[in-house]
C-alpha positions as CSV (number, residue, x, y, z in Angstrom):
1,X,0.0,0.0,0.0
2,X,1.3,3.2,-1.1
3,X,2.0,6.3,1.3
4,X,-0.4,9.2,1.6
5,X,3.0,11.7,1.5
6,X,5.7,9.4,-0.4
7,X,9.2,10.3,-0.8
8,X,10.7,14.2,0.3
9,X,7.7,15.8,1.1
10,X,6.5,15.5,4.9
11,X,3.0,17.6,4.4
12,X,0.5,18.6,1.6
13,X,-0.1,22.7,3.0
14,X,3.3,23.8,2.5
15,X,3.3,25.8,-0.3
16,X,-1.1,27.1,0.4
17,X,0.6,28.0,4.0
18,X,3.3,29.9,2.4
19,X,0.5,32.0,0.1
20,X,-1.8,32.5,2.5
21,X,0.7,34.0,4.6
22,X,2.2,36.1,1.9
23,X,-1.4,37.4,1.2
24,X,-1.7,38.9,4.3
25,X,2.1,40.1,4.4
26,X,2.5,38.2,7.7
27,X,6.4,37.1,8.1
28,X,7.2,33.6,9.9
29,X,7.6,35.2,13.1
30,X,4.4,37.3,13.1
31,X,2.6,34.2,12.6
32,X,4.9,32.1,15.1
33,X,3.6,35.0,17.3
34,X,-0.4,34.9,16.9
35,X,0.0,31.1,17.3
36,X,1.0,31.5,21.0
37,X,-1.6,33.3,21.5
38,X,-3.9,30.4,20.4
39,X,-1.1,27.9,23.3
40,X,0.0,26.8,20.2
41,X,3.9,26.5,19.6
42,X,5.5,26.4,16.6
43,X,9.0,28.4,15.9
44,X,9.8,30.8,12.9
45,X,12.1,27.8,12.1
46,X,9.9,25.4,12.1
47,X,7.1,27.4,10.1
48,X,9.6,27.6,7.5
49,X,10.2,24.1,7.6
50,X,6.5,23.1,7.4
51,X,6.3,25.8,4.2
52,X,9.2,23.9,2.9
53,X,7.0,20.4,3.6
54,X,10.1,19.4,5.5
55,X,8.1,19.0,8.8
56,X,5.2,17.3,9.5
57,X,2.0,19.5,10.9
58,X,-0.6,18.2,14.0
59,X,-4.3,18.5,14.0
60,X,-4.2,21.1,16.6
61,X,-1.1,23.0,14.6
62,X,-3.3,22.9,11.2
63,X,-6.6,24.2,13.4
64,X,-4.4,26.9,15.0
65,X,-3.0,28.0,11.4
66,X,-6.7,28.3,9.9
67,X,-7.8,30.2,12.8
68,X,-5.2,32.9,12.7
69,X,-5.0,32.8,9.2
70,X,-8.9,33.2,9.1
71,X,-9.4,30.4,6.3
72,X,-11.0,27.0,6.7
73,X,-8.7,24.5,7.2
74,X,-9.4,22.7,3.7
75,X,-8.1,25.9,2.4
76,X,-4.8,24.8,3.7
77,X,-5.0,22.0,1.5
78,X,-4.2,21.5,-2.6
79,X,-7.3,21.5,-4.7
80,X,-6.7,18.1,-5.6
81,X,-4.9,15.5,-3.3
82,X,-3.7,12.8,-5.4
83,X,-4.0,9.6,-3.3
């Protein structure tokens, strides 16, 4: 059975995560920032990593970044998910 996330890449919102974030010309650490507000920890380093799909992201990390990001959290996710 094959993987859901085979080979390099250890999420799927990576690159929606990077937009989104752009869109509202919030840097890493801004974001980093509005998370803790939410108790929910995640480093600049390690937002870049997850934009990079070098990390993998929780449930409650993927809920905090709809919230402050004020999307659902399917919008973190490709249009089409080829599994």
């Amino acid at each position: 059975m094959a993987r859901i996330i085979d080979g390099e890449e250890m999420n799927l919102i990576g690159d929606n995560l990077r937009r989104l974030r752009r869109q509202r010309k919030m840097s890493q650490q801004a974001l980093a920032n509005k998370l803790e507000t939410l108790a929910i920890y995640i480093c600049r380093g390690s937002i870049s990593r997850i934009e990079d799909k070098q990390r993998t992201v929780t449930d409650i990390e993927l809920y905090g970044l709809a919230k402050v990001l004020g999307v659902s959290i399917q919008e973190l996710f490709p249009a089409e998910i080829d599994i």
